[in-house]
KEVOMAR-780698 format. One line per 8 residues: for each residue x, y, z of C-alpha. Coordinates in steps of 0.02 Angstrom, whole numbers, plus 32768, in hexadecimal, padded with zeros to 4 digits. Layout:
BEGIN
X Y Z ~ ...
//
This chain:
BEGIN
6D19 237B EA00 ~ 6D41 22F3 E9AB ~ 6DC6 233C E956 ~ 6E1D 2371 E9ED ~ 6E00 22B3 EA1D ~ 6E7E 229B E98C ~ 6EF7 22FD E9C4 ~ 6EF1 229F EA74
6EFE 2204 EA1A ~ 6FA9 223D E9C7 ~ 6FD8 227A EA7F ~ 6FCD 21E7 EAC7 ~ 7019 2195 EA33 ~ 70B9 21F3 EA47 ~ 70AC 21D1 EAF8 ~ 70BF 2115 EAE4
7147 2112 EA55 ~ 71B5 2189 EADC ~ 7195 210F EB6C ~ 71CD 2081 EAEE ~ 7272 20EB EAB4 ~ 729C 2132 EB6E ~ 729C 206F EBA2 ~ 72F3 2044 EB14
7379 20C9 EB5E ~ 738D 207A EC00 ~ 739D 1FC1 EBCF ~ 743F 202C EB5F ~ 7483 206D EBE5 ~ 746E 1FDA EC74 ~ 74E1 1F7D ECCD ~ 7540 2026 ECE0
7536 20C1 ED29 ~ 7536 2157 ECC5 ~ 7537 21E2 ED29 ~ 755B 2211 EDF6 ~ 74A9 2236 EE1A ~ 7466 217B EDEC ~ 74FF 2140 EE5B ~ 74C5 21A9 EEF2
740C 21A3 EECC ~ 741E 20CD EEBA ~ 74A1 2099 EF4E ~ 7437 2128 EFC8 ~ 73A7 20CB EFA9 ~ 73F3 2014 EFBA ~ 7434 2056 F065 ~ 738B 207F F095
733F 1FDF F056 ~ 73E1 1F84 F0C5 ~ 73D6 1FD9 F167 ~ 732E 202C F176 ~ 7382 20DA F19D ~ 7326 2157 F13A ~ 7394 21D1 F15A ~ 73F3 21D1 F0AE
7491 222A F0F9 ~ 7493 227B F053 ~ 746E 233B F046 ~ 74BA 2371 EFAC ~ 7425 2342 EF4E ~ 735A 2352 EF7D ~ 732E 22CA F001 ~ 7280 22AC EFA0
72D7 224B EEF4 ~ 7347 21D8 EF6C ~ 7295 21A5 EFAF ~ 724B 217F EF27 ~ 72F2 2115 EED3 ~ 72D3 20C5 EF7D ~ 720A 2085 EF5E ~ 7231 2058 EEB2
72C0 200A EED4 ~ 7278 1FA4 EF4F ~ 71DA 1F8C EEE6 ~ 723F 1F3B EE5B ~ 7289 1EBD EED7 ~ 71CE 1EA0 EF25 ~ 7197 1E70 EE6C ~ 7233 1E46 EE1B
72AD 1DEE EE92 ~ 7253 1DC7 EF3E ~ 72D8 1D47 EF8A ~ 734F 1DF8 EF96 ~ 72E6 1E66 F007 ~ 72A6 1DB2 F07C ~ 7317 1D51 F07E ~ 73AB 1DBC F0C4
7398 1E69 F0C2 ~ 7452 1E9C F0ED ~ 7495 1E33 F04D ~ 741C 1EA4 EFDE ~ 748F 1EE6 EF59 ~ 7441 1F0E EEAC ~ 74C6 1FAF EEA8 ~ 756E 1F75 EEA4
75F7 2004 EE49 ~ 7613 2013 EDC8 ~ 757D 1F86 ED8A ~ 74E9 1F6A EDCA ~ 74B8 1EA9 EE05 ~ 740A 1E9D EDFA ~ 73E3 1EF5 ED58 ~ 732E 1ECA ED5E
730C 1F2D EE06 ~ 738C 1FBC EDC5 ~ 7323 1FBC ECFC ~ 7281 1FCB ED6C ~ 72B6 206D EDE8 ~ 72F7 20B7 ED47 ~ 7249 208D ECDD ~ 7206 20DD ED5C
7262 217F ED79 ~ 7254 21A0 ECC5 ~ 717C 2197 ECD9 ~ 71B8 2246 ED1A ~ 71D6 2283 EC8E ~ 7135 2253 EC33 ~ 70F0 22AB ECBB ~ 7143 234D EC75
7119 233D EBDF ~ 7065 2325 EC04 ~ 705F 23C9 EC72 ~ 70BF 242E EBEF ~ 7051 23E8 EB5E ~ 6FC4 2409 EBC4 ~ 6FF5 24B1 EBE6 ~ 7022 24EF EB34
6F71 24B6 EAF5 ~ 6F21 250D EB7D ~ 6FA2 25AE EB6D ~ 6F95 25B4 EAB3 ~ 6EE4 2562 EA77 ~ 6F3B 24EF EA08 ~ 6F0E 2439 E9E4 ~ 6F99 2426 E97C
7014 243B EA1D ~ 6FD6 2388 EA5C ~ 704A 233A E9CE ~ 70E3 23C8 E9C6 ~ 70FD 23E0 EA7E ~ 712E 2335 EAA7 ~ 717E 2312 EA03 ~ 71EC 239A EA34
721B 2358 EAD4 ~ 7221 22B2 EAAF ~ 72A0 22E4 EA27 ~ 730A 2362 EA9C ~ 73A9 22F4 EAB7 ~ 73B8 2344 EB5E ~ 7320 2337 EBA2 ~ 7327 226D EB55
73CD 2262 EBB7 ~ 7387 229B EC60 ~ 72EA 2246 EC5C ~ 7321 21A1 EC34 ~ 73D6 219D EC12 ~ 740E 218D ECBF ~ 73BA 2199 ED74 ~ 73BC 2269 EDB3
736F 22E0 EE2D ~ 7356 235C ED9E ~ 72C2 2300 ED37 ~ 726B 22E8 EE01 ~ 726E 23B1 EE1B ~ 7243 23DB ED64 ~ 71A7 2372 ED6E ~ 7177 23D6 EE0D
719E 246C EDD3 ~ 7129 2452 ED43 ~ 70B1 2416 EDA5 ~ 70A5 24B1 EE06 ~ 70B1 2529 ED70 ~ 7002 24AD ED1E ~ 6FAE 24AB EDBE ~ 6FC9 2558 EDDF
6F81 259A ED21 ~ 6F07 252B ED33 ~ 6EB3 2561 EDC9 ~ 6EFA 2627 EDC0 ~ 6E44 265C EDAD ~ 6E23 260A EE56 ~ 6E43 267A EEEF ~ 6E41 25EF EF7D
6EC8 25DC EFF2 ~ 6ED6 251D EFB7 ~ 6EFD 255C EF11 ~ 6F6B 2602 EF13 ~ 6FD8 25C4 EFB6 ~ 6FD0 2516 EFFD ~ 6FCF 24A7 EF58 ~ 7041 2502 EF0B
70BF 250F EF9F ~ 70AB 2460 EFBE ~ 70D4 243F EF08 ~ 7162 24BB EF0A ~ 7197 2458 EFBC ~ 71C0 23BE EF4F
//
């Protein structure tokens, strides 16, 4: 046990130092954009935020990561920068092509897009162990990913739909394995779906 406690340690070691480098990434990459998704993900949501249509009007993309660049978004001007969601809504602009005006509302919806990808690593991580009855996978797997330069690019590199679906998608794969031995409608059908639905 307390070995395996050791391993955890190192887990959640590796954990921290890629939260430190992934914000490290986006305070690189801000004011600008860097890709099309962050453009449509970040001026979707500031629409939202502006006229309280949550229709995004947008359906090239998944409806579901427009929603939540809208919360955080409008989380980081609750904490960060209250005077731009009270004081008038309509002259909210943090996104402004090609830079971004409020970079500490824009470094906060990005910080926390790229807790998805922690996320992933912790299902995956989890999963190997549990797959492969190895301890030692706690430090490898998410040295691995933390070291993939794509994976580092998606996750943190710029705002995308694609690090949202992976994190459901292996969400459903670990819930699923974990509870395959269960034979409950909750587990084989409507968790699952639901996760899949995401």
């Amino acid at each position: 046990m307390q070995s395996n406690k050791k391993f955890i340690y190192w887990f959640i070691s590796i954990l921290l130092i890629g939260i430190i480098l992934k914000t490290r990434l986006i305070i690189n990459a801000l004011p600008f954009y860097l890709q099309v998704d962050e453009r449509v993900l970040t001026e979707s949501a500031e629409k939202i935020i502006k006229l309280g249509d949550f229709n995004p009007h947008f359906f090239n993309y998944p409806s579901l990561p427009i929603y939540f660049s809208t919360l955080f978004m409008f989380l980081g001007s609750l904490l960060l920068n209250p005077a731009s969601i009270f004081s008038n809504t309509i002259q909210y602009d943090p996104v402004n092509y090609p830079f971004y005006n409020d970079l500490s509302v824009i470094f906060f919806t990005k910080f926390m897009f790229s807790l998805f990808s922690v996320g992933i690593i912790i299902f995956i991580t989890k999963l190997a162990v549990k797959i492969y009855k190895k301890n030692l996978l706690y430090i490898l797997v998410p040295i691995i990913l933390s070291l993939s330069p794509l994976f580092c690019f998606h996750s943190a590199g710029y705002m995308n739909v694609d690090i949202v679906s992976s994190f459901f998608a292996s969400a459903v794969v670990f819930y699923v394995i974990n509870q395959f031995e269960k034979n409950s409608y909750q587990s084989k059908i409507l968790i699952p779906g639901i996760l899949c639905g995401m």
